[in-house]
GUKOLBA-599670 format. One record per residue: residue number from 1; residue in three letters; chain; z negated, y negated, x of N, C-alpha, C in turn. Coordinates in steps of 0.001 Angstrom, whole numbers, plus 500000, padded with zeros to 6 digits. Example, Ala and Ser with C-alpha at 12.3 -4.5 7.8 and 13.67 -1.06 7.14 Angstrom:
ZAMAR  seq  type  mol     n_Z     n_Y     n_X    ca_Z    ca_Y    ca_X     c_Z     c_Y     c_X
ZAMAR    1   Ala    A  492200  505690  513190  492200  504500  512300  492200  503300  513200
ZAMAR    2   Ser    A  492920  502250  512850  492860  501060  513670  492130  499970  512900
end
This chain:
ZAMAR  seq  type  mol     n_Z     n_Y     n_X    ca_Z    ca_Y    ca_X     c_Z     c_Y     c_X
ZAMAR    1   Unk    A  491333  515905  496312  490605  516126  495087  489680  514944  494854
ZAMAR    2   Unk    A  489542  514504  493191  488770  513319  493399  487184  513865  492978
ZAMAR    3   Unk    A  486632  512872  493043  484981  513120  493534  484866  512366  491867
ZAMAR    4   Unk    A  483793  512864  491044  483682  512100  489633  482477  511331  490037
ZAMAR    5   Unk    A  482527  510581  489388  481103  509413  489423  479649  509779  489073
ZAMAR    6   Unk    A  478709  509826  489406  477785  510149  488500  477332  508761  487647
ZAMAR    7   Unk    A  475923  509355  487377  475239  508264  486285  475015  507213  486824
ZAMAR    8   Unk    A  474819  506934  487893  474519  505489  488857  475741  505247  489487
ZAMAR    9   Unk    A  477173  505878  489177  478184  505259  489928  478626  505430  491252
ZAMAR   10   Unk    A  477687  505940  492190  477627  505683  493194  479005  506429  493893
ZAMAR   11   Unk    A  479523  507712  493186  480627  507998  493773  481852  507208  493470
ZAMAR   12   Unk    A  481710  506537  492352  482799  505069  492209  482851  504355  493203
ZAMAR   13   Unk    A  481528  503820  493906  481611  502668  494804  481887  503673  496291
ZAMAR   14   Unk    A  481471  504811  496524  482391  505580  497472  483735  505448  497568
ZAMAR   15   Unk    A  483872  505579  496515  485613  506085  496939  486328  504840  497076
ZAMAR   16   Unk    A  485884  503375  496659  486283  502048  496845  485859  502222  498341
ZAMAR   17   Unk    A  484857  502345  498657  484889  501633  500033  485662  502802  501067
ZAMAR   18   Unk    A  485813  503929  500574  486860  504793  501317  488205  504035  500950
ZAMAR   19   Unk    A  488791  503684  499843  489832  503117  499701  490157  501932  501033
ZAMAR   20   Unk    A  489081  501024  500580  489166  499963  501629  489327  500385  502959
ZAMAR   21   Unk    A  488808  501562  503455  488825  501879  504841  490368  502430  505188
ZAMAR   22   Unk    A  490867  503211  504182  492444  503542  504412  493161  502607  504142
ZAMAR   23   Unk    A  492780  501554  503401  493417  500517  503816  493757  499686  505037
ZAMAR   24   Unk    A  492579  499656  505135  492755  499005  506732  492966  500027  508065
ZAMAR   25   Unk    A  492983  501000  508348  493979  502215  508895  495340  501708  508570
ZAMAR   26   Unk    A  496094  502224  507705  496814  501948  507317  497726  500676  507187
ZAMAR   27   Unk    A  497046  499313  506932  497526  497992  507670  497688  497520  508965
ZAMAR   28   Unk    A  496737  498403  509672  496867  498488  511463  498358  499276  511496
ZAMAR   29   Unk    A  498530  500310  511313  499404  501333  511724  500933  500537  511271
ZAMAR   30   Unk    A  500819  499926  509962  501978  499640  509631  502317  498066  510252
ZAMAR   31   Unk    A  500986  497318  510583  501493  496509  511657  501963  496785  513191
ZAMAR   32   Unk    A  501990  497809  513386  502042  498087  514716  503754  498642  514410
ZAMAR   33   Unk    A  503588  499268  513605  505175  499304  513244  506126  498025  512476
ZAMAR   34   Unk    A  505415  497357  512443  506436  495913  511785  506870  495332  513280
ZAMAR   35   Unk    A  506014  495539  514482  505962  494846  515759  507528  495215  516113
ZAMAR   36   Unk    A  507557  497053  516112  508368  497720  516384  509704  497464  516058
ZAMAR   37   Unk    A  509351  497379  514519  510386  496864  513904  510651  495619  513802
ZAMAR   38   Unk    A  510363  494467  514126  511027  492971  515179  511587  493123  515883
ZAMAR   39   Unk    A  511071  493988  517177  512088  494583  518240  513296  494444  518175
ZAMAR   40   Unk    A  513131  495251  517330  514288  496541  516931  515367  495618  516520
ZAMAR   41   Unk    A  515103  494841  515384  516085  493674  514397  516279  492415  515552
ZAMAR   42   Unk    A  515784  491992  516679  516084  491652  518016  517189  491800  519001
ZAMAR   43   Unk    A  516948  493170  519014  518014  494176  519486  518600  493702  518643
ZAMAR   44   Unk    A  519128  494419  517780  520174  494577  516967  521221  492837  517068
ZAMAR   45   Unk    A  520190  492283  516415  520724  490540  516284  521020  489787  517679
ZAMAR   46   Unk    A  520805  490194  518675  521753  490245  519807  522822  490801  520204
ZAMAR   47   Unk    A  522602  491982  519659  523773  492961  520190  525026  492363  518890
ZAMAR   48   Unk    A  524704  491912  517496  525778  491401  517255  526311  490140  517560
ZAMAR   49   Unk    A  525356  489051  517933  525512  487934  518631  526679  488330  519866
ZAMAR   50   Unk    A  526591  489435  520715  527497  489418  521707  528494  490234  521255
ZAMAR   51   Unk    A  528878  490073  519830  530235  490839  519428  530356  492367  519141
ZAMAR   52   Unk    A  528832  492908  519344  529060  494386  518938  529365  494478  516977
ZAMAR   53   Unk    A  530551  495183  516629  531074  495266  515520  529821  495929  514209
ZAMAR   54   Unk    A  529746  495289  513284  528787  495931  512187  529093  497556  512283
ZAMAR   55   Unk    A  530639  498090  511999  530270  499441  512162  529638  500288  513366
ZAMAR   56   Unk    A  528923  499618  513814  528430  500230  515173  526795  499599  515245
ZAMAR   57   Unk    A  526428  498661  514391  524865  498079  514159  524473  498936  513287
ZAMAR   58   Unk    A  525359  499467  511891  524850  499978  510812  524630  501656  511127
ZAMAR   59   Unk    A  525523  502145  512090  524789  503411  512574  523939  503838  512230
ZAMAR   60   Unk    A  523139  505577  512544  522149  505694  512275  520952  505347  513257
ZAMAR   61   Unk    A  521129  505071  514631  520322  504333  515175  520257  502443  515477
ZAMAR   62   Unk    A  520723  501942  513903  520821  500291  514153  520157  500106  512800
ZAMAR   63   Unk    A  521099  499319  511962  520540  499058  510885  519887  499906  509794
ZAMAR   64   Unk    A  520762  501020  509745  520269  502260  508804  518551  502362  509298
ZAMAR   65   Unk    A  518419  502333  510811  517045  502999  510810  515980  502187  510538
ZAMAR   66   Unk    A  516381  501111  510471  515785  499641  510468  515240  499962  508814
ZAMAR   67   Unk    A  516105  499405  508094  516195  499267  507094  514772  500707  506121
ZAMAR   68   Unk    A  515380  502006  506354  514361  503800  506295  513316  502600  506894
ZAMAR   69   Unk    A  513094  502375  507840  511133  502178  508624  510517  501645  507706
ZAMAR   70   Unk    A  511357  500338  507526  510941  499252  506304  510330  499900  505350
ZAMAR   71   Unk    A  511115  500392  504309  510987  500889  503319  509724  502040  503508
ZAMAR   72   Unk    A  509879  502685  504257  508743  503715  504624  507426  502884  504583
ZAMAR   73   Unk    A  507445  501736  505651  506119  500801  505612  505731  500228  504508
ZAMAR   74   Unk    A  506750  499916  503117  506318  499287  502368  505926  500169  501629
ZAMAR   75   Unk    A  506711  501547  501326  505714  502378  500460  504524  502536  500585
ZAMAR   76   Unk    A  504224  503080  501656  502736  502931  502516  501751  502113  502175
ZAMAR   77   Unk    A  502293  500463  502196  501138  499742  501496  501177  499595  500147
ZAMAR   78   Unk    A  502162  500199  499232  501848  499980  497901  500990  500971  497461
ZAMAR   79   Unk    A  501342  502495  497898  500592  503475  497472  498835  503012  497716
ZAMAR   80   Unk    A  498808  502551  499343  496634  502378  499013  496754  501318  498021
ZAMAR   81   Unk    A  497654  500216  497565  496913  498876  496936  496910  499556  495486
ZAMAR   82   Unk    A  497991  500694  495145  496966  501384  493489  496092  501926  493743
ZAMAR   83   Unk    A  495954  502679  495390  494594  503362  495507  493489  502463  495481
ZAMAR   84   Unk    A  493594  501696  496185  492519  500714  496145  491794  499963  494550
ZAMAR   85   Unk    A  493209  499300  494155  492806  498932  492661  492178  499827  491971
ZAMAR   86   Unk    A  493073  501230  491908  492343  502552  490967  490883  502092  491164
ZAMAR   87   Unk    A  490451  502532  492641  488957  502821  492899  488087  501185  492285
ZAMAR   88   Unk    A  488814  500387  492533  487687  499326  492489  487906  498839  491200
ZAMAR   89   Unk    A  488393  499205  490350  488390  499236  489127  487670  500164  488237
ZAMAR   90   Unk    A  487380  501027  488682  486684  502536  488448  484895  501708  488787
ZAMAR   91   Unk    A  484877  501288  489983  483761  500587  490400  483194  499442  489684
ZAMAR   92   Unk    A  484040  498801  489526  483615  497617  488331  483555  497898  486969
ZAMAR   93   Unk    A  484073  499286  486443  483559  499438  485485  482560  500134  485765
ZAMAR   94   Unk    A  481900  500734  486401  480372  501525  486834  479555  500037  486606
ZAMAR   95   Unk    A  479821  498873  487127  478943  497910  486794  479192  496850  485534
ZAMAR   96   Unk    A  479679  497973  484734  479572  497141  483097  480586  496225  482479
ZAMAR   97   Unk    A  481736  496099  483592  483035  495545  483370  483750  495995  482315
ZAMAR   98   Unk    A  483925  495443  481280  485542  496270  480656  486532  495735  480971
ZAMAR   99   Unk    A  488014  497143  480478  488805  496822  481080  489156  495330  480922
ZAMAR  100   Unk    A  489600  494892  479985  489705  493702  479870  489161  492265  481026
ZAMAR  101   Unk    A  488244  492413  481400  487404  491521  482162  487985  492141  483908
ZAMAR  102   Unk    A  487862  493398  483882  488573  494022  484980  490112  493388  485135
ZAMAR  103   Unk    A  491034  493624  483643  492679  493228  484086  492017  491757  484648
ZAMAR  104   Unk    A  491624  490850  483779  491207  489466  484148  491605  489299  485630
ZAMAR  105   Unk    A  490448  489808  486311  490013  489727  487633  491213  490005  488225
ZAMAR  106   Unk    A  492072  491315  488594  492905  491648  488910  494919  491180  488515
ZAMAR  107   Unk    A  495077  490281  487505  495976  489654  486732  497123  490919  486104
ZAMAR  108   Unk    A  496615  491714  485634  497371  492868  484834  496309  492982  483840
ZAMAR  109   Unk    A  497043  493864  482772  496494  494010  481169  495909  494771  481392
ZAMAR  110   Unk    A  494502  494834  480049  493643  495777  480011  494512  497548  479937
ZAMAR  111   Unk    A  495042  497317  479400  496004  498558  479375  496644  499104  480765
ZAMAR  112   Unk    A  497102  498350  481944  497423  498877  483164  495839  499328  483759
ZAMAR  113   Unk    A  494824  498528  483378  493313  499068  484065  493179  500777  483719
ZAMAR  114   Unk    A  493078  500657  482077  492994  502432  481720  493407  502941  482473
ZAMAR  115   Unk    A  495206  503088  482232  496002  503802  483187  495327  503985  484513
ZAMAR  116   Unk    A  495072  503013  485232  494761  503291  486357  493611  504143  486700
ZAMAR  117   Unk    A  492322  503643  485984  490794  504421  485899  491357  505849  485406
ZAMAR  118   Unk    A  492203  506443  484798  492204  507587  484315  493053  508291  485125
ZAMAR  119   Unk    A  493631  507874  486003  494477  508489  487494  493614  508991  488422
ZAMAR  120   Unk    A  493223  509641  488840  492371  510459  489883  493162  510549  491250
ZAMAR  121   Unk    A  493688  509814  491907  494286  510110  493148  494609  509663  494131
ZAMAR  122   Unk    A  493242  508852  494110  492356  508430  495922  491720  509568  496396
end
């Protein structure tokens, strides 16, 4: 549930710096799984180096799973970087920004800022 701002903002600049903090959770965790996943594409790129056949890399424990982690990790960091933008966009307009000056900063149109400030779901 999101928290509304009051008159001084201050729950704007909350929920940015909560953003930022699941961010960085979240960039730990998914580096620790990119590690994993080197490994893994290691494995794999040896095991075809010594002639093991693609239908037997692409399995569900070779490339298929490779490929799901990935994708899992990258959702992961796209979802906080709208969370993040949402909030700190929400925040910079608490300090007198319009959108406009906000897209500026961020390199998207005043029109993706709205959208975003009017999304509630950090």
């Amino acid at each position: 549930m999101a928290v509304e701002a009051d008159s001084t903002g201050a729950n704007s600049r909350e929920g940015a710096v909560a953003a930022l903090e699941v961010v960085a959770a979240t960039a730990e965790s998914v580096a620790e799984e990119q590690h994993r996943i080197a490994r893994e594409a290691r494995l794999l790129a040896t095991a075809r180096r010594r002639g093991t056949a693609w239908t037997q890399l692409v399995g569900g424990d070779g490339v298929g799973r490779l490929l799901t982690r990935l994708r899992r990790s990258g959702t992961l960091l796209m979802a906080n970087a709208r969370r993040l933008q949402a909030a700190t966009a929400r925040s910079l307009a608490d300090e007198g920004l319009t959108t406009r000056q906000i897209g500026a900063r961020f390199g998207v149109s005043h029109q993706r800022i709205s959208t975003l400030m009017g999304r509630r779901d950090d």
